[in-house]
N, C-alpha and C positions, 0 to 999 in steps of 0.2 A: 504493500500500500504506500508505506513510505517513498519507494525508487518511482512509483507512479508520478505519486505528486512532483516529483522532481522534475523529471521526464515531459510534463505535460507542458510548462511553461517556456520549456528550451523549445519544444515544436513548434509553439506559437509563434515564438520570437526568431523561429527558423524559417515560417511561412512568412512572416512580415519582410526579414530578410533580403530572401531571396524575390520576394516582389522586387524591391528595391535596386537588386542585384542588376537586373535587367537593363536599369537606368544608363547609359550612356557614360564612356568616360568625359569626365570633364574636357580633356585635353582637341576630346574629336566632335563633340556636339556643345550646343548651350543652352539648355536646358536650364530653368531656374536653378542657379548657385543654391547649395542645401549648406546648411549655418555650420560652423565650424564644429561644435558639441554634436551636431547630428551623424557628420561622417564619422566624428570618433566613438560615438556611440553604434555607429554599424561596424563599425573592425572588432570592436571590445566581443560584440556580441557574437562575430563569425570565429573569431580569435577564441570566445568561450565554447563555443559549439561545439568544433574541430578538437577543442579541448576535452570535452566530455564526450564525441562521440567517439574517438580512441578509446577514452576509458570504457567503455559500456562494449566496445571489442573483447576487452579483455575478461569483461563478466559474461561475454556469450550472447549481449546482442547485438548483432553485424545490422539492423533495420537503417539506421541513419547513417553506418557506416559506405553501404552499399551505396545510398543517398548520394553521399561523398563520390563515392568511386565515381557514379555517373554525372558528375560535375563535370571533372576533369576530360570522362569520353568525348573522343573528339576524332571522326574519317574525314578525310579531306573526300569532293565528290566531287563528279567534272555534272553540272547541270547550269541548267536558266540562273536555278536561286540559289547556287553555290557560293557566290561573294553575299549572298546577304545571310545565309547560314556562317561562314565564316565571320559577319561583321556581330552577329548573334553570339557564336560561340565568346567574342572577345568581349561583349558587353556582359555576359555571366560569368567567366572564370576570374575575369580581372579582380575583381574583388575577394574572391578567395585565395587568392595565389599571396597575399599577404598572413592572412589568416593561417593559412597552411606551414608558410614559411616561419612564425611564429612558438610553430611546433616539430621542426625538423629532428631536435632533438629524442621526438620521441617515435621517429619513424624510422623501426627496427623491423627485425625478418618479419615480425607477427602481421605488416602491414603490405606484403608479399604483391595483394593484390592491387593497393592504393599507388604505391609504388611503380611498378608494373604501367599502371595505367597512365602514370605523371607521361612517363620516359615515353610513352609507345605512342602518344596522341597526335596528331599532325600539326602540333601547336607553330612546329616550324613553319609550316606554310602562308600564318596568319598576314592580312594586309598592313596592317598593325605595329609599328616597329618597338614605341614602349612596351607593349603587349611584348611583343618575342624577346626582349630585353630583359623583363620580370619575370617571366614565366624559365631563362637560360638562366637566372641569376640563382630561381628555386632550385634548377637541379643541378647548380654549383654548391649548392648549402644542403642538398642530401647527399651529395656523393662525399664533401667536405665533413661533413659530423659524422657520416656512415661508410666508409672504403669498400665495404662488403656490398655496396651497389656500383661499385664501378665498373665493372662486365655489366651489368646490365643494360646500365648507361652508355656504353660506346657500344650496345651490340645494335640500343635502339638510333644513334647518330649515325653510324656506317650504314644503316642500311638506305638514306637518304644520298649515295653515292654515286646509285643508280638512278635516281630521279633526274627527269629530264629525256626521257627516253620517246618517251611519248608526243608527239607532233603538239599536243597544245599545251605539255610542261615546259617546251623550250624556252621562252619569253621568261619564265618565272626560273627556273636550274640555275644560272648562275648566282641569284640572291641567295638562295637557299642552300646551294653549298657553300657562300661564303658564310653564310650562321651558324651553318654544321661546325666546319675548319675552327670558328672563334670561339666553339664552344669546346670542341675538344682541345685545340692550342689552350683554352683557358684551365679545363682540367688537370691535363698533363704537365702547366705549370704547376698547379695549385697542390700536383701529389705526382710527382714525379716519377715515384713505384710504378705508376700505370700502365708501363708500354707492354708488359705481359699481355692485360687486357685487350690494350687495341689490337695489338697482335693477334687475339683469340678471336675476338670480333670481326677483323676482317678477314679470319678463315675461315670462320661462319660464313659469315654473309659472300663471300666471292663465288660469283657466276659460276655454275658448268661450262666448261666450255662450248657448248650447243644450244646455248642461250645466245637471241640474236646482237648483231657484233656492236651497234652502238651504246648496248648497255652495260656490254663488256669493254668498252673504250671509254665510259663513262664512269666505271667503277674502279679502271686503272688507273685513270687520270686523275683523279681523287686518290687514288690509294699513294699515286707517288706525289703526291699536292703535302699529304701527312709527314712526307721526309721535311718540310721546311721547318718545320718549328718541333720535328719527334728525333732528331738523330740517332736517340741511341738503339731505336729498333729500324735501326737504317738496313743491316743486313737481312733481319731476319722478313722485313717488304720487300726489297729486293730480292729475296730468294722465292717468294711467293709466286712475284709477279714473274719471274725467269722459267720458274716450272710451271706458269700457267703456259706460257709463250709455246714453252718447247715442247708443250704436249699436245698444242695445236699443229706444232711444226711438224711431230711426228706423224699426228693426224693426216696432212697434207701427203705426207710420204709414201703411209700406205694406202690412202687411194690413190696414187698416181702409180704405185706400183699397180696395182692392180689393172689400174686404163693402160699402163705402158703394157703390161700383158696381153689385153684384149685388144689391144691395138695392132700387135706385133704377130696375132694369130692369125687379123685379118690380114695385116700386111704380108705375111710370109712370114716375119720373124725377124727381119731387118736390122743388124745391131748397128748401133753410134757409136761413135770415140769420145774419150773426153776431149778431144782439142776440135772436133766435129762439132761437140754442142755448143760451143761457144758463137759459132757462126751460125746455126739457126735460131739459137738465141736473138741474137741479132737483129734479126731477118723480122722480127716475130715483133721487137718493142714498140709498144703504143708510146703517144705522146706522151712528156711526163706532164702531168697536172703540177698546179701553181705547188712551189715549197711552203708554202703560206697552210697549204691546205691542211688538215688533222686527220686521224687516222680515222676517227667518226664519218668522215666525208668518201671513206671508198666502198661505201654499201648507199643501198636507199636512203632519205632522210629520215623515214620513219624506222629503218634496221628491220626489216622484213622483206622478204626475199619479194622483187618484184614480179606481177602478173607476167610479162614478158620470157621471164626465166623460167616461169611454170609452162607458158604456154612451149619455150623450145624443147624444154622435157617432154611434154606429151608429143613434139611435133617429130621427135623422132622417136618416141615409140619404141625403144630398148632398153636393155639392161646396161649397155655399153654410155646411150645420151645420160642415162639418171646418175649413173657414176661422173657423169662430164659433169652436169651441174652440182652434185654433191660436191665434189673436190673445185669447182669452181666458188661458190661459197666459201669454202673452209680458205679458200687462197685467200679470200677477199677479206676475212677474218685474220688470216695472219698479219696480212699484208699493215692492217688498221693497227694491231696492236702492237705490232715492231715499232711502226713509226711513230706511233706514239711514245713507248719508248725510246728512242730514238729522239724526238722534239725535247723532250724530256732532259735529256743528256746532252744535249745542243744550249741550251740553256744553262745548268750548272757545271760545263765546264770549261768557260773563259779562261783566257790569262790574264795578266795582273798590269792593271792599268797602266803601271810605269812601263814595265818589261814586257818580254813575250813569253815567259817563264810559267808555267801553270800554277796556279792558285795552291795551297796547300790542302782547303778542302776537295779539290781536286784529284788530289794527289791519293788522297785517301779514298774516295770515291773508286778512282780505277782500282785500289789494292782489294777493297771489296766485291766489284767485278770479277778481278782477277781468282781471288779466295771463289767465288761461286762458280766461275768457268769451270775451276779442276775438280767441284762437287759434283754439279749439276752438269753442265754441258759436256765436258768432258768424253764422262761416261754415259752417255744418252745412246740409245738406238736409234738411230734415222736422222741424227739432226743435220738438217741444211741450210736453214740461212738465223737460227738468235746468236749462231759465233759471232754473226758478224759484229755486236753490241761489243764487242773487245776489239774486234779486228779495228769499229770507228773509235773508240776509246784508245786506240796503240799509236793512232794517226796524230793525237792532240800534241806527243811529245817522242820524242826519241829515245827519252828515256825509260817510258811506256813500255816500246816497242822489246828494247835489249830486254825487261825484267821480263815480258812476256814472253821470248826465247828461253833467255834464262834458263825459265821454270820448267819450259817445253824440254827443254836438254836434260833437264832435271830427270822428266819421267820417264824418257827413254833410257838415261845412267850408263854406271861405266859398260864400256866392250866386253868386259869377263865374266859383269857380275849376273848371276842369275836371276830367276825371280824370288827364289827363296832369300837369297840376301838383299833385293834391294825390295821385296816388298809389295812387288806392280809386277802385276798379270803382263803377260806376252800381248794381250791382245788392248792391254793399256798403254806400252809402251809401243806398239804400231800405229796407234790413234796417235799419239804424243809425234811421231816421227811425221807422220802426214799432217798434221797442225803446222811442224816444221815445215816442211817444202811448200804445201800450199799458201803461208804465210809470206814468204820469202819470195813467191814466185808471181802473187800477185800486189805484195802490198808497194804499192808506186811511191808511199814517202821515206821508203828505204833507200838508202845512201848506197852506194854504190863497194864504198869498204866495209858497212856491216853487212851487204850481200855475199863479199869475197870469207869475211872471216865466220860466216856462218855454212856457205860451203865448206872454205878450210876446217873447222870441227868436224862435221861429218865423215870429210873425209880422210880426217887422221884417224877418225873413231873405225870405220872400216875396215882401216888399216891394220891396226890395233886389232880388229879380229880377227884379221886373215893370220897375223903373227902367232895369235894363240890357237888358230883352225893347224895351221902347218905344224903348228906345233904336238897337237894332237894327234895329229895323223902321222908326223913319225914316230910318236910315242908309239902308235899303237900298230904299224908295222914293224917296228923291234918288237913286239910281244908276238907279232903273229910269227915272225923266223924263229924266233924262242920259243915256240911251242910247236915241237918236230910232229909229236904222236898226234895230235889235232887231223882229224877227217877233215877231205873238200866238204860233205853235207853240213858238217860242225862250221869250219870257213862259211858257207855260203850263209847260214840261218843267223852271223854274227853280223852280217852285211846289212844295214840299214836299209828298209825300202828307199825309194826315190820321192817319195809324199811324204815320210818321216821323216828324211834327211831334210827338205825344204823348211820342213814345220819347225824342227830345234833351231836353227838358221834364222827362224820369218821375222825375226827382230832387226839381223843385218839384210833381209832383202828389201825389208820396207827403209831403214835410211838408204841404201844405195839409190830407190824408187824413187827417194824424196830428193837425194842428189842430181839425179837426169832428169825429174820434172821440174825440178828448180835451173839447171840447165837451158834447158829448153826455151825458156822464160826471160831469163834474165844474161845471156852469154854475152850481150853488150855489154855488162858492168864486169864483165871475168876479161875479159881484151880488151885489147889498145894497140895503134900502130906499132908500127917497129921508132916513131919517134917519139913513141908518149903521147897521141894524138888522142883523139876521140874514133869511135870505128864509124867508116862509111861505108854503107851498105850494099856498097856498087864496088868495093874495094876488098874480098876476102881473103885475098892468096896469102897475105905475109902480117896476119892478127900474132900478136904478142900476148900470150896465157898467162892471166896472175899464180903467183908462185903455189896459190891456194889448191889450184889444181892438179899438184903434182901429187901421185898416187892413185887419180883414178883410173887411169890407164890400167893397172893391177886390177883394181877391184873389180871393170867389167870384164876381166878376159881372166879374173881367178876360176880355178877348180869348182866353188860355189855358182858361178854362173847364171849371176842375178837376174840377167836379158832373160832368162827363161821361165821366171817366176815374177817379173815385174806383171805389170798390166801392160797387156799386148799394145795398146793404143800409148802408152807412155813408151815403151822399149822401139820402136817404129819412128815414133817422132824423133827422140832423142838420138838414133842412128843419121835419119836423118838430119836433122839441125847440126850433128857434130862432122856429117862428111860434107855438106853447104862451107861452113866455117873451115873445113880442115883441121878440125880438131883431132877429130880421133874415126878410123874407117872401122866400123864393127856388121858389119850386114850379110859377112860370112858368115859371124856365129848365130845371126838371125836365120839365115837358110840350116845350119846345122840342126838351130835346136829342133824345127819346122820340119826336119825330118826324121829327126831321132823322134818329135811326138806322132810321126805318120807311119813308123816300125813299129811303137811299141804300140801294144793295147792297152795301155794305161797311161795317161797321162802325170806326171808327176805332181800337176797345179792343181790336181781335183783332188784334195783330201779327203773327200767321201768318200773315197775305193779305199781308204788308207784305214786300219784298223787303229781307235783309239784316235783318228786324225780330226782336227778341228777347221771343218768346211768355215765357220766363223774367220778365220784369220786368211785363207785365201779370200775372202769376201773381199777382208781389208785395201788389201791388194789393189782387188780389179776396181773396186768402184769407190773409196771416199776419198773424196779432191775439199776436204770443209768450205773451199773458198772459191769453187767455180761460182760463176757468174749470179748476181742477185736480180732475179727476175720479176722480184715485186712491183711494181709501178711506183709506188709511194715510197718507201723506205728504200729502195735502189737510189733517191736522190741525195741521200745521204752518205753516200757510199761509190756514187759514180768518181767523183771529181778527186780520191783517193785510190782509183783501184786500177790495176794494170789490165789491159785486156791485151787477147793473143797477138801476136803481132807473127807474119811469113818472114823468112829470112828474107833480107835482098828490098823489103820495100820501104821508100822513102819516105819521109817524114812530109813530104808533099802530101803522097798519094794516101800517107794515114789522114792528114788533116780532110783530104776529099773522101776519104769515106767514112770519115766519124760528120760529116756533112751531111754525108747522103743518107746516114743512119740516122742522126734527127729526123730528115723529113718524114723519113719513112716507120719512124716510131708509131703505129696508127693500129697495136692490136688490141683486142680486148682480151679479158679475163681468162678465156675461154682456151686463147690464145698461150697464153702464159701456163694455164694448168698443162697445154700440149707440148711444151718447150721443156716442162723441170722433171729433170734426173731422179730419180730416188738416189740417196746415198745412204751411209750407212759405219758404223761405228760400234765399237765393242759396250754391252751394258755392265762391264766390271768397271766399277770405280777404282782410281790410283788411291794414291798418297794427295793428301792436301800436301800444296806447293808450298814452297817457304816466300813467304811475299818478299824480302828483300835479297832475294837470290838473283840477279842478274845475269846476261850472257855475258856480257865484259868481264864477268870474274870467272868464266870456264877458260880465257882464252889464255 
């Protein structure tokens, strides 16, 4: 009877209230001014309520709690009467959001659902800006008295990340993430502990990747907006965003394997080179759209696959077109989020006003790059174009470039040492080896002496094994004349196959691989006249060989006989390019090996005849180049004006400038175009060693 009577007059004075409530803020309407004792006498009484309907939580009745809870509910709704349901919502909560704030202190787990309801509201969207200013300030002063709501609170701000996706949230997304940003920047100063949370939050909340592409370029955009004012969960966003990328990228992989399948069935079978793809690459690029543009602008406006692309699908009517437009899609998808990335990284990383020396936060940015390359990228299956986020990252400085050798040298390791000593898989350190040459052979702001002295490594390393191969091998014919009683059957079953022998080897055939693709590439910067001149291309007979090159002469004509386990399209070219130049004539042992594979019934490069043999490491081999040609449209412009393309021996720097001419104009393909142009490539999924970030090449030399 007692708790009645109590109870009775707070309800009265809660309906009086909430009439009241209704009333307009002073600041936006003018409404008769209400006397100065009346407004304080409505906060006393909201301020009492909020007071007492907590307490009467805790005695088990939730009636005016619930009351509460539905104050605060609030959906944002796209309709007619949407702004004046909005202008509604902010004439009734505004006066409670005092009241409430008055009692922050006593808003513990028990209030789980009031809580819940503050953070989840679409308060942020209000027209209102004091409104969004009191109502961010309330749940600065619950997260601040209570930590144990701070996951909840960044799970309900990140998911505003994605807003804007929608054709009529455009006009309103940029306000609305900048409220987001100031209120999490506000938190994360105010309790500094928190980057766990945002961290957990934006793992939550992050897209499938099958989720269409502008709400995934909308939520990335935002996710790396978070590194300005969060550093210290700089890596762990970055490494998010890096495996969101590259799992599109592999995406992309395996359906074009697939269409290069179905393609090649129809066609006959038809294989390409890698120095082929480059030229129909070529042949293939559309205009590039303005550099201005964002990675949200290479899908529809709305990020839904347009009526046009459904109708080509149905208009060709197979299993072959739906594959064309599925992997057509997923490109357009990569294409946005790289470059977005990419914009991203164009932005924080300038040099230094006075100098051209890069920034120090800079400096640290790449080393965090580089730490996720050797996690993440590294070891990926299929990856073909998020390397490039290093490869443009390696361009800013030179210094970049040498730590990112460096480290590459790193994981390939010494000539002798195994994988049990050093650690890193075989089919780690073949990735690590073709990172090297394809780095080297296309990156154009390489100097022409750290081209020679990263040859020269290579191929002292070679060397260095061929020293301890000889050496093995008269070890171990002294043991076979030493052992008289030994059977031919006994002899022959101690003989290594010819797929086994290649495979304990695939370490030194893939740098040799990486030496003649880098060759191939770059033989301008390895010669010079006979007077120290520069080479002219019309002028080959009497080139002068930096000293770098002495030794490789051995390595292609050793007993190991790498020409025959390279990739048939790199061993071809490089015979050729080095008898153009007169470097080195090897096209005999190209016809030899050609017919020792046409005797034998087994080939030695197929490790799948090989018992125990790893078809995975011939893969390596034949098909991943990390750094052939970047076919995206969008994020290619980031990366053109840095990257070497093939060049024929013998052609002038005339006839390059007319055809890099005639390949603007003719840049004019679509999507479509491009998913018919990219490679699948391919990479080992055993992770190395984390790299030592301050290990550089200049300290191997």
């Amino acid at each position: 009877m007692e708790k009645t009577a109590v109870v009775r007059p707070i309800k009265e004075a809660v309906s009086q209230l909430k009439r009241a409530a209704v009333e307009p803020l002073a600041a936006d309407r003018e409404p008769a001014k209400p006397t100065a004792s009346t407004a304080i006498n409505k906060q006393v009484f909201l301020r009492k309520f909020v007071e007492n309907t907590l307490q009467q939580v805790k005695e088990g009745d939730l009636d005016e709690y619930q009351k509460l809870v539905k104050v605060f509910a609030y959906t944002r709704y796209q309709s007619a009467t949407a702004a004046a349901a909005a202008a509604k919502y902010v004439d009734e909560v505004s006066p409670w959001i005092l009241a409430l704030s008055a009692n922050v202190s006593a808003l513990g787990i028990t209030y789980r659902e009031l809580v819940h309801t503050v953070f989840f509201s679409d308060w942020i969207t209000a027209p209102n800006p004091r409104f969004v200013t009191r109502y961010a300030t309330l749940i600065l002063q619950i997260v601040s008295a209570h930590p144990e709501w701070v996951p909840q609170a960044m799970g309900a701000l990140v998911r505003w990340f994605s807003f804007g996706a929608r054709r009529s949230d455009t006009a309103e997304a940029p306000l609305v993430h900048d409220r987001v940003h100031l209120l999490v920047q506000e938190i994360y100063r105010t309790i500094p502990t928190c980057g766990s949370s945002l961290v957990a939050a934006l793992s939550g909340a992050w897209p499938f990747r099958t989720i269409k592409t502008n709400v995934q370029v909308l939520f990335v955009r935002n996710t790396l907006q978070c590194l300005e004012y969060a550093e210290g969960v700089r890596r762990d966003v970055l490494r998010m965003v890096l495996n969101h990328v590259i799992q599109i990228d592999v995406e992309v992989q395996v359906e074009l394997d697939d269409l290069e399948s179905d393609s090649e069935d129809e066609a006959g079978g038809a294989e390409e080179g890698v120095f082929e793809f480059e030229e129909d690459a070529n042949d293939t690029k559309h205009e590039k759209p303005d550099k201005e543009q964002d990675g949200s602008d290479a899908e529809s406006e709305s990020g839904s696959e347009s009526d046009s692309d459904s109708e080509s699908v149905v208009s060709e009517g197979s299993e072959l077109g739906r594959a064309r437009f599925n992997a057509k899609r997923t490109v357009a998808k990569l294409d946005a989020l790289l470059s977005t990335l990419l914009t991203w990284l164009e932005r924080h990383c300038q040099p230094e006003p006075e100098s051209s020396e890069m920034t120090e936060s800079t400096s640290r940015l790449f080393l965090v790059f580089l730490d996720l390359f050797d996690a993440v990228i590294l070891p990926t299956f299929k990856s073909r174009y998020t390397q490039f986020v290093v490869f443009y990252l390696c361009a800013k400085s030179s210094e970049y470039a040498d730590v990112f050798l460096g480290t590459m040298m790193g994981n390939v390791g010494e000539p002798m040492r195994g994988v049990a000593q050093d650690h890193v898989s075989s089919v780690a350190k073949v990735a690590a080896a073709a990172y090297l040459g394809s780095f080297v052979a296309r990156a154009q702001f390489l100097s022409a002496p750290i081209v020679r002295s990263v040859v020269g490594v290579l191929v002292q390393w070679a060397n260095t094994y061929l020293d301890w191969y000889d050496e093995q091998q008269a070890q171990r014919d002294a043991d076979i004349d030493q052992q008289k009683q030994r059977t031919y059957a006994q002899a022959l079953s101690s003989t290594a196959s010819p797929q086994v022998e290649m495979e304990r080897h695939i370490v030194f055939h893939a740098v040799t691989q990486s030496i003649l693709y880098m060759f191939c590439f770059r033989w301008r910067d390895l010669a010079q006249t006979q007077d120290g001149g520069a080479v002219i291309e019309s002028e080959l007979d009497n080139l002068h060989w930096c000293a770098e090159l002495e030794g490789l002469q051995r390595v292609v004509f050793s007993r190991l006989n790498p020409l025959r386990s390279c990739a048939p399209a790199v061993a071809q070219q490089f015979a050729s390019v080095a008898s153009q130049t007169n470097f080195m004539f090897c096209y005999a042992v190209l016809q030899q090996n050609r017919r020792s594979r046409a005797n034998s019934s087994v080939d030695p490069r197929d490790n799948t005849q090989s018992p125990g043999g790893d078809p995975a490491l011939q893969t390596r081999l034949d098909s991943f180049f990390p750094f052939d040609p970047m076919a995206l449209p969008v994020s290619r412009q980031f990366i053109d004006g840095i990257y070497l393309e093939w060049r024929d021996v013998g052609h002038e720097s005339e006839d390059e400038d007319e055809d890099e001419d005639a390949g603007e104009q003719e840049l004019a393909e679509d999507e479509a175009g491009v998913v018919e142009q990219i490679v699948a490539m391919s990479i080992s999924p055993v992770p190395p060693l984390s790299a030592l970030p301050g290990r550089d090449f200049s300290s191997q030399l």
